[in-house]
Residue frames as qw, qx, qy, qz and C-alpha x, y, z in Angstrom:
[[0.000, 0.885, 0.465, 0.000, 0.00, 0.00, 0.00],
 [0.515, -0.561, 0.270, 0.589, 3.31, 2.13, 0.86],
 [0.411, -0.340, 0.571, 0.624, 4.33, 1.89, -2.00],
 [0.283, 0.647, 0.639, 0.304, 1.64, 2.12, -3.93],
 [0.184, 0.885, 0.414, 0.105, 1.19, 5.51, -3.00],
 [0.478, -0.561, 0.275, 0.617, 4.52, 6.45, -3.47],
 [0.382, -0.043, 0.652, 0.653, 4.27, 5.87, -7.05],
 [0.095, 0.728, 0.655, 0.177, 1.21, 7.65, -6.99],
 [0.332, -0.862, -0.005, 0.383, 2.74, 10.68, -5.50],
 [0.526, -0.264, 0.634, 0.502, 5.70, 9.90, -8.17],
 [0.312, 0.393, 0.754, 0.424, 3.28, 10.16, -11.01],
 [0.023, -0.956, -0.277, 0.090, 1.42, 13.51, -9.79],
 [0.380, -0.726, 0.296, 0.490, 5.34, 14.71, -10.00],
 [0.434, 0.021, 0.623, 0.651, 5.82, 13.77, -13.41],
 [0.263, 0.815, 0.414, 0.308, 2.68, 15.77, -14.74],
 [0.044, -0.959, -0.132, 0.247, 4.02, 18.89, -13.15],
 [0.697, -0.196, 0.589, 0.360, 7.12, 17.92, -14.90],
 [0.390, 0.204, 0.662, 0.606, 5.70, 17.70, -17.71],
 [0.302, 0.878, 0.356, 0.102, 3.55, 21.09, -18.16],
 [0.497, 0.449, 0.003, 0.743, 5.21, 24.33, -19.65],
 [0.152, 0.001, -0.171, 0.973, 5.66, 27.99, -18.74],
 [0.496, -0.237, -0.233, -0.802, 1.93, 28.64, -19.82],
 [0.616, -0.009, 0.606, -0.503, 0.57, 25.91, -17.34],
 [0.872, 0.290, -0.171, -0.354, -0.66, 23.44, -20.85],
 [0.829, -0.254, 0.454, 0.207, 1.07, 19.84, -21.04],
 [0.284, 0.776, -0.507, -0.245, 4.39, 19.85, -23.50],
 [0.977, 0.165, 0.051, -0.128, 4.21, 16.91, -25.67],
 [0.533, 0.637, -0.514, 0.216, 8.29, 17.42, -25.90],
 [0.123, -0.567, 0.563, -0.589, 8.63, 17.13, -21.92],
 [0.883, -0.098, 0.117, -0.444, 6.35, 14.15, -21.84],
 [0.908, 0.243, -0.281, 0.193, 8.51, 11.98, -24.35],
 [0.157, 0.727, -0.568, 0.353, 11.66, 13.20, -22.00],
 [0.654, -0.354, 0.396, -0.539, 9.73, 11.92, -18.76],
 [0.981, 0.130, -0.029, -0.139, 8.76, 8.59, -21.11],
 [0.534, 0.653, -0.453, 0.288, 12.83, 8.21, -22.27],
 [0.004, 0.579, -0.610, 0.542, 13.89, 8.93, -18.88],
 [0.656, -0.353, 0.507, -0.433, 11.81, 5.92, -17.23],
 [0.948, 0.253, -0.188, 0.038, 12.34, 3.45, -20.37],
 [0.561, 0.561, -0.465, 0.394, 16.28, 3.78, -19.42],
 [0.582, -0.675, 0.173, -0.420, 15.38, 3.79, -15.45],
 [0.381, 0.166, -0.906, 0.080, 16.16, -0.15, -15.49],
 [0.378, -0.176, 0.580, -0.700, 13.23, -0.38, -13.00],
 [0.274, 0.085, 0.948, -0.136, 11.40, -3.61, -12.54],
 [0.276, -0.299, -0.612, -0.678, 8.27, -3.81, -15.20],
 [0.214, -0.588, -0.762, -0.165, 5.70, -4.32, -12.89],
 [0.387, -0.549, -0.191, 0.715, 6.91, -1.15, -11.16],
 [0.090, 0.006, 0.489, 0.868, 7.16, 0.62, -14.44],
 [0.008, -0.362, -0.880, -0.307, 3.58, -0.14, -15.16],
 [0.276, -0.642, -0.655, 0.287, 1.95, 1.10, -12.35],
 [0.232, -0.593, -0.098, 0.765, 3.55, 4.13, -12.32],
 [0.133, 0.033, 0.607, 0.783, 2.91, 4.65, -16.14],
 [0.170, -0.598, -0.771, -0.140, -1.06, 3.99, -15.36],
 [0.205, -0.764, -0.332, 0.513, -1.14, 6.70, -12.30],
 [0.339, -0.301, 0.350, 0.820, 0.97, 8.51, -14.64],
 [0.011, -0.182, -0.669, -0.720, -1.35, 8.34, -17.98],
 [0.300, -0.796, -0.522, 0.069, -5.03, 8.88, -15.59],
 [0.087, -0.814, -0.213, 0.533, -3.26, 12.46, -14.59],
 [0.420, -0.057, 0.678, 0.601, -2.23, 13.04, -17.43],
 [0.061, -0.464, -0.808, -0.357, -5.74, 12.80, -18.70],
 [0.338, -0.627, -0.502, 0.490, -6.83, 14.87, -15.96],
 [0.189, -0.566, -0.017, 0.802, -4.63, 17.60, -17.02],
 [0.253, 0.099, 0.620, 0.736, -5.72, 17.51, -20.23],
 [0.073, -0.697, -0.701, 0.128, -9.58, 17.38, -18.98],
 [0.297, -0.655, -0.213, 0.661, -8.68, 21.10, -17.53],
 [0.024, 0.506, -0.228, -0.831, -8.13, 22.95, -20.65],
 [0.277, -0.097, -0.558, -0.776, -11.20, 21.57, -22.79],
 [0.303, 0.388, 0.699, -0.518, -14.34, 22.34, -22.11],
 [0.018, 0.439, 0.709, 0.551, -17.86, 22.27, -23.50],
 [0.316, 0.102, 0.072, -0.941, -20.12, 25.07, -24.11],
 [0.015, 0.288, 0.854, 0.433, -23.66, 24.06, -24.25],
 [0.071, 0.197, -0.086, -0.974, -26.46, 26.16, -25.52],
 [0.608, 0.559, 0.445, -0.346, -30.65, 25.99, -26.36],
 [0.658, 0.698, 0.093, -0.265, -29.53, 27.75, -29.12],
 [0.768, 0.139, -0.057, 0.622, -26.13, 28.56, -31.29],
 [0.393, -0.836, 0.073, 0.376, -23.72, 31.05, -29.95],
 [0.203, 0.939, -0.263, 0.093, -21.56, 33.43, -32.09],
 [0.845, 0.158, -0.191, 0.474, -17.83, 32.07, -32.35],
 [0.143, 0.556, -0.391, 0.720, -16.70, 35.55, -30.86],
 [0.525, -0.653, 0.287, -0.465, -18.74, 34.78, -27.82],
 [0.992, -0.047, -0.085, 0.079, -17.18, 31.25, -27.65],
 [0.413, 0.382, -0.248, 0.789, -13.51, 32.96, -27.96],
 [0.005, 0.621, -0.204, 0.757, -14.27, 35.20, -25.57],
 [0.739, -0.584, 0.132, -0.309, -15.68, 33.04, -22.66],
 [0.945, -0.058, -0.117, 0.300, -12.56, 30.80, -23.38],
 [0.384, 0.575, -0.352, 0.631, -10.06, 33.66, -23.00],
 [0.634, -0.621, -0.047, -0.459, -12.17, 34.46, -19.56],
 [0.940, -0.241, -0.098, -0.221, -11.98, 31.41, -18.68],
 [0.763, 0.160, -0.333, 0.530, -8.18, 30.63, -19.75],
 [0.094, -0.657, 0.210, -0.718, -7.58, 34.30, -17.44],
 [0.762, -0.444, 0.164, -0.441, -9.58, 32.74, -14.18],
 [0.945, -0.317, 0.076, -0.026, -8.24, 29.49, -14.38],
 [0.160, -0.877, 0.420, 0.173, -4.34, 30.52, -15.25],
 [0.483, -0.071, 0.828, 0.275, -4.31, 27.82, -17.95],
 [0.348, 0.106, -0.429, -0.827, -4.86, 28.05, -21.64],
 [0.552, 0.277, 0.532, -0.579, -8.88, 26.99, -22.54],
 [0.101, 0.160, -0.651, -0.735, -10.17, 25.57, -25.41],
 [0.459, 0.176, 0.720, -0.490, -13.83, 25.14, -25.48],
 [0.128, 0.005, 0.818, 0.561, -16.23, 23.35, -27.57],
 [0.444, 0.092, 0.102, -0.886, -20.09, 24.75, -28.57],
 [0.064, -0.159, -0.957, -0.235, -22.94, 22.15, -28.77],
 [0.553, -0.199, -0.090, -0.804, -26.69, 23.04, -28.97],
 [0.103, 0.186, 0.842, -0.496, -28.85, 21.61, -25.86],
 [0.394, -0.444, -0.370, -0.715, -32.48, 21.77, -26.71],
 [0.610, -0.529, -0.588, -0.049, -33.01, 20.00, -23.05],
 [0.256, -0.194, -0.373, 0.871, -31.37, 23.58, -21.20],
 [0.087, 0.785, 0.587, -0.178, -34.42, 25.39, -22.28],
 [0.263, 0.885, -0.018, 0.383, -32.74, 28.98, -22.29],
 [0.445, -0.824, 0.351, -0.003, -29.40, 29.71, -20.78],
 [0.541, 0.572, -0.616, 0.012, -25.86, 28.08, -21.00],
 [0.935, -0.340, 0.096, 0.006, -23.78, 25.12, -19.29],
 [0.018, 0.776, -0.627, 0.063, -19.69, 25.30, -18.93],
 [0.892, -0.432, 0.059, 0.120, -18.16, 22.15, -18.28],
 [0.283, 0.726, -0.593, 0.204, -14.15, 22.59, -17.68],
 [0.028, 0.286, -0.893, 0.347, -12.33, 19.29, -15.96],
 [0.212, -0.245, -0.911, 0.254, -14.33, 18.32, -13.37],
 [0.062, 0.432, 0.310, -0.845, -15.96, 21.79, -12.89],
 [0.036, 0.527, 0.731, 0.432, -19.73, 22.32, -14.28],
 [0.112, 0.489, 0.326, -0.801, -21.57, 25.95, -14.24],
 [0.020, 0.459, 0.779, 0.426, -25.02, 25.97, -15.44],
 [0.177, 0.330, 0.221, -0.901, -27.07, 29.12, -15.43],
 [0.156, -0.157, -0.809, -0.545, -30.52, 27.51, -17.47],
 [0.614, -0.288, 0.082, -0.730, -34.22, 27.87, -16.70],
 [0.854, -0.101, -0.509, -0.033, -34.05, 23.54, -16.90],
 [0.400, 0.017, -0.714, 0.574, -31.50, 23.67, -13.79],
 [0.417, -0.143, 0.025, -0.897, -34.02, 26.41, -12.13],
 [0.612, -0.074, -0.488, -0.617, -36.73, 24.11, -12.58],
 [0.729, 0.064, -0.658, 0.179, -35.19, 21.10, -11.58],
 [0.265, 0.089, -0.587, 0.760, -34.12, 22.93, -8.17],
 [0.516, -0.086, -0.001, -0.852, -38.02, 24.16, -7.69],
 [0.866, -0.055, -0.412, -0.276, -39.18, 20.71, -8.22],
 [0.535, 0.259, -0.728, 0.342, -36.82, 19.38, -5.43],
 [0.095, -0.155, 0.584, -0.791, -37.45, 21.79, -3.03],
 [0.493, -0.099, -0.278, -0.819, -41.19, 21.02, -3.41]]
C-alpha cells in the first residue's frame, strides 16, 4: 500500500514535470519523462503502475483545458472565444472550449471545464423548484 502511494505521488510529480511555462502539457517534456523511465532499469511491474497513475493524470490535465459550451440555441464564435479567454484568465491555464446546442437547457448556458460544471438555465431552475417542493 506504501508503495503504492509512493508511485502515486511519483506520477502527480511527473505531470508537473511535464507542463510548460503557460501551465498546458508539452508533448516534448512528456517523451523526456517517457525516455527517462524506459532507461530507469526499474522492474516492469513497477514501471507499469507508475505509467497507469501517470497516464489517468495526465488525462486529468488535459480534462482542464477543454471544455464544453452548451447552448438551447447557437452562440456566435466571438462569444465562444471570448468566454474561453475568460476562462483561460480565471483558471491561469490556456482553454479551449467546444459549442454544442442543448435543446433539453431550455434557455441559458452550461460550462463544463475538468471536473468543474456551471449551469445558469431555466431547466436547472426548474429542476431545483421541483426538489425543493
Amino acid at each position: 500500500m506504501k508503495r503504492k502511494k509512493a508511485l502515486v505521488l511519483e506520477a502527480k510529480k511527473l505531470v508537473r514535470l511535464s507542463l510548460d511555462t503557460a501551465g498546458g502539457l508539452s508533448g516534448e517534456r512528456v517523451q523526456a519523462i517517457l525516455e527517462t523511465l524506459k532507461a530507469s532499469g526499474r522492474p516492469i511491474h513497477q514501471l507499469r503502475l507508475l505509467l497507469k497513475a501517470y497516464q489517468r493524470f495526465v488525462q486529468v490535465e488535459l480534462g482542464r483545458g477543454q471544455g464544453l459550451l452548451e447552448c438551447a440555441g447557437t452562440l456566435q464564435p466571438e462569444v465562444v472565444a471570448a468566454l474561453a479567454q475568460h476562462l483561460s484568465i480565471a483558471t491561469k491555464r490556456p482553454v479551449s472550449l467546444e459549442a454544442r446546442e442543448n435543446s433539453s437547457l431550455i434557455a441559458g448556458v452550461r460550462v463544463t471545464l475538468g471536473d468543474h460544471v456551471w449551469e445558469s438555465s431555466i431547466s436547472s431552475r426548474l429542476a431545483t423548484l421541483s426538489s425543493a417542493l
